[in-house]
N, C-alpha and C positions, 0 to 999 in steps of 0.2 A: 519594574522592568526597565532597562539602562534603554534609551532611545538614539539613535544618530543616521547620520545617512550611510547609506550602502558602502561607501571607500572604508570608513571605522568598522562600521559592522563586521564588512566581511574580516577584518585584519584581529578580532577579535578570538582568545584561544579558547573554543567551548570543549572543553575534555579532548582535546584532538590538536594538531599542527594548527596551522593559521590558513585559513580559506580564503583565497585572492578568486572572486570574480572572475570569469571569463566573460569579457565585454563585447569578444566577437558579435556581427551579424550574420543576420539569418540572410542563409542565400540567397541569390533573388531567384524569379520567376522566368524564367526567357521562353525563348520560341519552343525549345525543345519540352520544356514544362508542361507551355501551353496545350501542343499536340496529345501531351500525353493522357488530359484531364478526359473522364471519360463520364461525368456524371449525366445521369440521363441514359444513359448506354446500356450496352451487354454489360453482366457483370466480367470483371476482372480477375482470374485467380491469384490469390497473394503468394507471394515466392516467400516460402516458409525457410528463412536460412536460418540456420545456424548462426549461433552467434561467435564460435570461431572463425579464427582468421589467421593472418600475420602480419598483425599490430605489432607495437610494444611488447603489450601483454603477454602476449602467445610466444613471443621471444626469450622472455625472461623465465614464462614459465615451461620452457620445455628444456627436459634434464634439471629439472629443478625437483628434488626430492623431499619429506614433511614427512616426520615419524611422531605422530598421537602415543602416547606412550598413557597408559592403567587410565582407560574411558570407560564409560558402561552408557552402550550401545543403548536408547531411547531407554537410559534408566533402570538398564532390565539387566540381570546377571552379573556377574564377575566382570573385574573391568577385564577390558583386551587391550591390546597395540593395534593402528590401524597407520599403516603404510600407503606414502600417497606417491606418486611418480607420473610428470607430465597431466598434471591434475586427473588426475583420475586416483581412486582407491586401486589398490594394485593385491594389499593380503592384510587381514585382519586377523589377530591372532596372539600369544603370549611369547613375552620373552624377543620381539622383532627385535634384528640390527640391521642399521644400514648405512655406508659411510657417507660422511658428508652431509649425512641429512639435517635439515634442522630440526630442532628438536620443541616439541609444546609437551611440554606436563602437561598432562588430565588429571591428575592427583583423585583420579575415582568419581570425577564430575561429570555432567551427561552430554553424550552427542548427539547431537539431533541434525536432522538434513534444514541447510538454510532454510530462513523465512521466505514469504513468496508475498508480497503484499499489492492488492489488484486496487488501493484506493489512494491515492498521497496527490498533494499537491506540490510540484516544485516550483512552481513561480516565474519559471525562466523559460520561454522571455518576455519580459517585462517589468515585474515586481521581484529585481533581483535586491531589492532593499530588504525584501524580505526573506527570500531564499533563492539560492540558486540550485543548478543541477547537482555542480562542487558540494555544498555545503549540506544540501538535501540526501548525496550517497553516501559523504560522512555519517551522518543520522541515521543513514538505513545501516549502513554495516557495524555502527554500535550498537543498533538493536539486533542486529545478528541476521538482519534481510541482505539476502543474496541477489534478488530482483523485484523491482519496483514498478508501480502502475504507474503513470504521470499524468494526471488529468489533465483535459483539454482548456479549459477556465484560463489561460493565458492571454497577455496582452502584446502581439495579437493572437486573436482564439485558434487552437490547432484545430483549423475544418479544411486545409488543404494540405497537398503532397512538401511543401515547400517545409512548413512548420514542423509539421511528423517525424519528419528527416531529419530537420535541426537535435532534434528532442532525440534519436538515436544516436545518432552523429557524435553531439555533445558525449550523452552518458557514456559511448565506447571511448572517449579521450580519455575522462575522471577514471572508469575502468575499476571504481570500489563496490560497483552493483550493476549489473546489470537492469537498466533505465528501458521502459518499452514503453511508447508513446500511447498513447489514449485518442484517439480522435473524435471531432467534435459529430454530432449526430446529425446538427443543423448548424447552415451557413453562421457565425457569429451568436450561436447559441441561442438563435431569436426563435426558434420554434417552429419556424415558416417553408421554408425551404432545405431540402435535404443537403447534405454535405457532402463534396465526391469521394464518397467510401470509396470503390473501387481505387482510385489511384491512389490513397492513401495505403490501401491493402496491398496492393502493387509496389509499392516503392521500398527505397531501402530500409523505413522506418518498420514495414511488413506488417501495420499496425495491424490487431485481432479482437480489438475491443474498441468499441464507439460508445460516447456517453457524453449527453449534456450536463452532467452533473454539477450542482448548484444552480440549476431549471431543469424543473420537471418537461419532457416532451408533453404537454397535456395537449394535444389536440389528435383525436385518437386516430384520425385518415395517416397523417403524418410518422404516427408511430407506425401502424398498420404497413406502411412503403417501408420503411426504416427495416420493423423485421424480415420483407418478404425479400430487399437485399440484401441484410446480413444474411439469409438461408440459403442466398446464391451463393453468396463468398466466402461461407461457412466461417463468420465472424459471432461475435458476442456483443450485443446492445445492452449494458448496464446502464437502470434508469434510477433516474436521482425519485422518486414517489412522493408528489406532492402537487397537490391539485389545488393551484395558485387561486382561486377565488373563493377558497376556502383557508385559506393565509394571508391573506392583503390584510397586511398591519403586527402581523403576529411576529412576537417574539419570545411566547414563553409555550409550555406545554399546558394545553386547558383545563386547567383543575383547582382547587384551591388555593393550591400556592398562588398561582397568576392571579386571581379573582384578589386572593388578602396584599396582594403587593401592588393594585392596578397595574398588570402587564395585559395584555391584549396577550389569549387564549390562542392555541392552535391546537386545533383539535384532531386525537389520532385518524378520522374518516380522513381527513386528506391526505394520508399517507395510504391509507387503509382500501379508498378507493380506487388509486390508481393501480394498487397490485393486483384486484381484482380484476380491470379492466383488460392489465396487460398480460394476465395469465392468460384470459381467453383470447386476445390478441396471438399471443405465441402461439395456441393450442391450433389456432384458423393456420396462422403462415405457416405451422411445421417448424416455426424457428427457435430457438433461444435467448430468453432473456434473465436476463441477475438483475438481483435488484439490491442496489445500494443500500446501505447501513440501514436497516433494518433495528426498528426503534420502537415497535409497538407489541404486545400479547395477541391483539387481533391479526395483525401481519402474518404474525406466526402461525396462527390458524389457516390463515388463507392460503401460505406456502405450502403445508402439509395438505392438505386439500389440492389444490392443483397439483404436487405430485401423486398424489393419492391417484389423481383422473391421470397419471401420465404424461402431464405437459413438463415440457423442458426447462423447465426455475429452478434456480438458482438463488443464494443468499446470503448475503454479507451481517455482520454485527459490527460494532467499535469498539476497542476497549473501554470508551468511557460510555455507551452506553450496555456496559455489564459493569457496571461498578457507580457509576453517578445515579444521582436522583433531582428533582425540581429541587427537592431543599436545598441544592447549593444556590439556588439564585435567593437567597434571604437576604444577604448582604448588597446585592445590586452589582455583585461582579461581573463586571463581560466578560469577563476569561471563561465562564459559566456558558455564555450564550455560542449556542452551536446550530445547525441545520442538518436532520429534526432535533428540536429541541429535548433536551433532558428529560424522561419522561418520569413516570411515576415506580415507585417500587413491586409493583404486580409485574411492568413492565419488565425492571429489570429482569424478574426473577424468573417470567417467561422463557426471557431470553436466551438465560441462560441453560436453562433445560433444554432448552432447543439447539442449542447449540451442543452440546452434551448427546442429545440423541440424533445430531446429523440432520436435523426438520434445517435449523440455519447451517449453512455449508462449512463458512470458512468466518476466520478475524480479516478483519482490513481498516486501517490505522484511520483513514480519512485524514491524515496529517496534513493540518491546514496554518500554514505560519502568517503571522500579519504582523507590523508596522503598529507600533508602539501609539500612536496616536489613535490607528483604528480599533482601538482595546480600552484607551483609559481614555474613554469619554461616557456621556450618559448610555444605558444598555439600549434603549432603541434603537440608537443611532450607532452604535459597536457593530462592525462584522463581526459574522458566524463563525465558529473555527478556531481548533486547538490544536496544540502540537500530538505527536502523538506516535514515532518511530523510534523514540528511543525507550521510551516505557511501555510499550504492548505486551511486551512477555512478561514483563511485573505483573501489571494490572491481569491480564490471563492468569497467571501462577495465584494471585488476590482472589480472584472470582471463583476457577472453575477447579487449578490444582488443589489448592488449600482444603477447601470444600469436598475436596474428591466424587468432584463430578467429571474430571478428567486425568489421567493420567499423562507421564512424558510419552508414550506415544501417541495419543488421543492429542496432544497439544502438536507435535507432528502431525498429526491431520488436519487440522483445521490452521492453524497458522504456515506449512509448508506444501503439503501432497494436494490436499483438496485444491486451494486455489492454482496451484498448477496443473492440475488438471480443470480445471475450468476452463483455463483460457489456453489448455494446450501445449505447453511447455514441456519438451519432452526432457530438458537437463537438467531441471528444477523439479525440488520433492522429490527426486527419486531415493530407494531405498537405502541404508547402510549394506554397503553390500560389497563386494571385489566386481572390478568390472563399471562401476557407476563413477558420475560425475563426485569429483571433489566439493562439492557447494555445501555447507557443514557449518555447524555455531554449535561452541562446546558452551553449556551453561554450569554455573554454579546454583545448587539449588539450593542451598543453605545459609548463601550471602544476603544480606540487607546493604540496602544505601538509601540514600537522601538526596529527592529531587531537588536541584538547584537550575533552574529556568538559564540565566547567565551562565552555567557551564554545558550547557546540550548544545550540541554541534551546530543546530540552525541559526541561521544570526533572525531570527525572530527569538524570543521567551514565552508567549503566551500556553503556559502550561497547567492545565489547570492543579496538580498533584505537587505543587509547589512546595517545597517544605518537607513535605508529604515522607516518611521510609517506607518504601515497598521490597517484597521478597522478591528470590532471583537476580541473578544478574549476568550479564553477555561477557564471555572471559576472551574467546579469541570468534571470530569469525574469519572463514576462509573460500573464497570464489575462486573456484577451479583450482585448489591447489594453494592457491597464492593468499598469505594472512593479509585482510582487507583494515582489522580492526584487532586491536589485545589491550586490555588491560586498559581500556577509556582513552586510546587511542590511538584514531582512524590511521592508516598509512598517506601516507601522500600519494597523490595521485600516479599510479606507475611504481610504487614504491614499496617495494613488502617491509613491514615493522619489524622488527629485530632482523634475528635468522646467526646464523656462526660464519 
């Protein structure tokens, strides 16, 4: 992995234009901020906007026309033409003209409605050495995601209005995904003190999902407030599940592998625990909760069981854990070491069944980039966390297509529809259809390529598929009409790639 500081990094071409850094500051806090925080208070209703407007964006793309020409609609029948105007689908059907339009070959390859990915880390702000918002919607629109989660894990942590904002603000400049803020659960992620959701909810960032992720909320009073506000604000608390005094030290999965390699065990009850507790949690408040990447066989038991009783859970997977196993940590590589760890092959294969019969919901990338130093050092001492937005649909197509334990529209469920409907998105995941949003990634499903770490959009590499040829591949992706992403590469910000 090539290492340097953030000015190189970003100027480096990863399958895409060159990503220059936005070095801006986050707004400050002033008088009018302050009035506005209301934690501790009545809840707040959050102003569900839309996310048009009249940007840029919305300027360029209206009277702006995109004729799909011989696609087959999630894989299924004869290809058709699908005609786009003012980002919207407008007529689906054979034989379309239309002047002026730009034109994308589908050459008979499949359309699926954008990605929707509720788990990524962007980094920014603070660790824009590693990624920023730029270089992170690059990467989602090469994997063909339309809208991305952005966890709260930022320095400084997104647990106030100020930060949220930023994290919107930003993604609407870049304008290659829609970016919606994560906010933090607890002040500083400490686990102590609750975060003013309300004002976060409230603000322009309109955040809908709250998550300490990368610390478990384990002190269950604290959850317990946590969900009985989200059910007033009618938000989503996604919990990272991992019951820290049953991890202090861990860094492999508990089982032989760790035992033959002296790694320090983590055993699946910490994960296992906390979903239990928090199912009954949600079931007390009446609230809902999702729970993070979802790593274990037993997990999966216990999700289908609490919905079995009716409680409101929810369930993520990653693509690396439906496809990795402990044996990659044989060689001592941190590229391997993730949070939860790599589990066992029962595990995977749980997983993936469950994922298959709808028990786990949706994919979520957990796209976690780091700095060259915090990777090739001894694995204890390596951050958790791998890349992981521009290879999800490979790794999926590896796992669940191949195997046909899912079909192209079964992969439309769970990597687009399901998680927007989770968190609510009414313009995201919706159908092929006339009348619906343009948000759309034409795949090829027949292509192969070869991961190169140094050519993926992120200015981090730590990927573990290194090398690695996976199936599938992201031919054009398109947000509201406008191509984000073709042919390995991203548009410039504001800037549709090709067109006549």
């Amino acid at each position: 992995m090539s290492g340097s500081g953030p000015e190189e990094a970003a100027q480096r071409n990863h399958g895409g234009p060159p990503v220059t850094p936005d070095r801006h500051s986050v707004s400050g806090s002033g008088p009018e901020e302050a009035a506005q925080r209301n934690h501790g208070g009545p809840p707040v209703t959050p102003d569900r906007h839309s996310v048009s407007g009249s940007g840029p964006e919305e300027a360029a793309q209206r009277n702006h026309t995109v004729l799909i020409t011989e696609v087959r609609l999630y894989g299924e029948g004869d290809p058709v033409d699908v005609l786009i105007a003012d980002g919207m689908i407008c007529e689906i059907g054979s034989g379309l003209r239309a002047d002026d339009a730009e034109i994308i070959a589908g050459a008979g390859r499949v359309l699926l409605p954008g990605f929707v990915d509720l788990h990524t880390h962007l980094r920014e702000p603070g660790r824009e050495d590693t990624e920023t918002i730029e270089s992170g919607s690059a990467a989602a629109a090469l994997g063909g995601y339309t809208a991305v989660f952005a966890m709260a894990n930022t320095s400084p942590v997104a647990d106030s209005q100020v930060i949220t904002d930023h994290v919107w603000r930003r993604g609407q400049e870049v304008g290659l995904v829609d970016v919606y803020p994560v906010g933090a659960v607890t002040v500083g992620l400490a686990g102590e003190q609750l975060a003013e959701m309300g004002t976060m909810a409230a603000g322009a960032g309109a955040v809908r999902m709250f998550s300490d992720d990368g610390h478990c909320v384990h002190d269950p009073l604290i959850m317990r407030r946590a969900l009985e506000y989200a059910r007033s604000l009618d938000v989503l608390i996604a919990q990272h599940a991992e019951e820290p005094r049953l991890t202090g030290g861990a860094v492999a999965h508990e089982g032989p592998t760790a035992a033959r390699l002296g790694l320090a065990g983590w055993p699946r009850a910490a994960e296992e625990s906390i979903v239990a507790r928090d199912a009954l949690l949600a079931r007390d408040a009446g609230a809902r909760v999702h729970i993070c990447h979802a790593s274990t066989a037993g997990t999966v038991e216990l999700v289908k069981w609490a919905k079995d009783q009716g409680i409101a859970i929810t369930a993520e997977v990653t693509p690396h854990h439906l496809l990795l196993t402990d044996a990659r940590l044989e060689t001592y590589d941190a590229v391997n070491k993730v949070n939860p760890p790599l589990r066992e092959g029962t595990d995977t294969e749980a997983l993936r069944q469950a994922l298959a019969a709808g028990i786990v919901d949706c994919v979520a990338t957990d796209h976690a980039p780091h700095a060259e130093q915090d990777k090739c050092c001894e694995f204890a001492a390596a951050r958790p966390g791998m890349l992981g937005l521009q290879t999800a649909l490979s790794i999926v197509v590896e796992t669940m297509v191949r195997p046909r334990l899912l079909d192209w529209r079964g992969v439309a469920r769970v990597m687009s529809e399901r998680p927007a409907e989770i968190v609510g998105l009414d313009d995201q995941g919706r159908p092929l259809a006339v009348g619906e949003p343009a948000n759309l990634v034409l795949v090829d499903p027949d292509a192969t390529w070869t991961v190169e770490g140094e050519h993926l959009a992120s200015i981090a590499s730590n990927t573990p598929y290194q090398s690695m040829t996976l199936p599938g591949r992201v031919v054009t992706t398109l947000l509201r009409g406008r191509v984000t992403a073709r042919d390995g590469v991203a548009a410039t910000p504001g800037t549709p790639v090709g067109g006549r």
